[in-house]
C-alpha positions as semicolon CSV with decimal commas, in nm:
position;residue;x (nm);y (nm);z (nm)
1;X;0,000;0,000;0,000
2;X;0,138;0,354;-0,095
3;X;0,180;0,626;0,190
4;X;0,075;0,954;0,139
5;X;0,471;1,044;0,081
6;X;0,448;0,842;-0,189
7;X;0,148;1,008;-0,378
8;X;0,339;1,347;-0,374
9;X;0,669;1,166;-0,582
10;X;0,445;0,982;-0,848
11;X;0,160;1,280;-0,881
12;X;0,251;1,406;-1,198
13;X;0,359;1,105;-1,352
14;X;-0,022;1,021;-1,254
15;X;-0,166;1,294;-1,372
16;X;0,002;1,279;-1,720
17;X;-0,133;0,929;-1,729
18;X;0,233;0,796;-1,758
19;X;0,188;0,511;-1,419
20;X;0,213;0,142;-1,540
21;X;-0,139;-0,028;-1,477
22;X;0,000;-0,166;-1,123
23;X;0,142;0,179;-0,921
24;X;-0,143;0,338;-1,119
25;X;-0,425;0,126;-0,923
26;X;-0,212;0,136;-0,631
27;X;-0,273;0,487;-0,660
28;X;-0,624;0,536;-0,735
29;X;-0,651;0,276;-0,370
30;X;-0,477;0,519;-0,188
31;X;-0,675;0,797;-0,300
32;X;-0,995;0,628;-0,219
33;X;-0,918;0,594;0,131
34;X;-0,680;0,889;0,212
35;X;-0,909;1,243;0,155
36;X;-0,622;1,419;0,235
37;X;-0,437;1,280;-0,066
38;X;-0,733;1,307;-0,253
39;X;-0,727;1,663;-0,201
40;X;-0,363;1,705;-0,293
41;X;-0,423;1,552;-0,610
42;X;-0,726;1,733;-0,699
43;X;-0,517;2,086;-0,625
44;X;-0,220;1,905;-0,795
45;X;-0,394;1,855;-1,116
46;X;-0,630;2,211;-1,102
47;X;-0,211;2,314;-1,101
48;X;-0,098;2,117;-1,396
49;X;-0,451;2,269;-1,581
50;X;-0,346;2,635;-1,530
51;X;0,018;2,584;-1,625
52;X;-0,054;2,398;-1,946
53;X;-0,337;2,671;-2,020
54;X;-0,029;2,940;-1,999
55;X;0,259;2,763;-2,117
56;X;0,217;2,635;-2,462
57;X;0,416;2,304;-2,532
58;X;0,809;2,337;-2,657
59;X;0,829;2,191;-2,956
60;X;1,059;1,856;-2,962
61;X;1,395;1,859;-2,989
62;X;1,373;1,649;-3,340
63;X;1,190;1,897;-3,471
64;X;1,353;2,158;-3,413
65;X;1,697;1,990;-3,545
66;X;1,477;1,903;-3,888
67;X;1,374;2,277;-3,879
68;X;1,740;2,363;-3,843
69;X;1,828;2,131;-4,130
70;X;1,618;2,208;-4,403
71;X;1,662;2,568;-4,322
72;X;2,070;2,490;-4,378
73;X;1,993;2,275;-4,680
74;X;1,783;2,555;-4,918
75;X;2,046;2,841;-4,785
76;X;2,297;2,633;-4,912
77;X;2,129;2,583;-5,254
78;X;2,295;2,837;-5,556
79;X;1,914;2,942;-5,644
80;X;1,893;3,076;-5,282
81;X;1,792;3,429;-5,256
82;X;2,055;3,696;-5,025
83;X;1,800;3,764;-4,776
84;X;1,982;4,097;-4,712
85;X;1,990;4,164;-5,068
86;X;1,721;4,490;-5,116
């Protein structure tokens, strides 16, 4: 059985659903008995709500390396355009 110690460390993996079947059930059986815990995670995840309202996602790191890429690739072409050229 998880202690309450134990929700705090795994709460956002919970939230973002990322909990093997096992700890995740282990979970949800602590929260049904602990209303304390149950209150953490309800604040935890109102939290988590607001800051991915704000915060739009980065973009991944692959994707931004692509970006990089094909940007380097068509500069690098001779029909490329000066882009300081008036």
């Amino acid at each position: 059985m998880l202690k309450c110690r134990d929700i705090t460390l795994v709460a956002s993996d919970y939230v973002d659903g990322r909990l093997r079947w096992r700890k995740r059930l282990a979970v949800v059986a602590h929260l049904v008995i602990c209303p304390h815990c149950r209150r953490f995670m309800a604040n935890f995840r109102a939290v988590v709500t607001v800051i991915r309202g704000h915060c739009p996602p980065q973009p991944d790191t692959r994707q931004i390396e692509t970006f990089k890429r094909t940007v380097d690739e068509a500069l690098e072409k001779p029909d490329a355009q000066d882009l300081n050229d008036d």
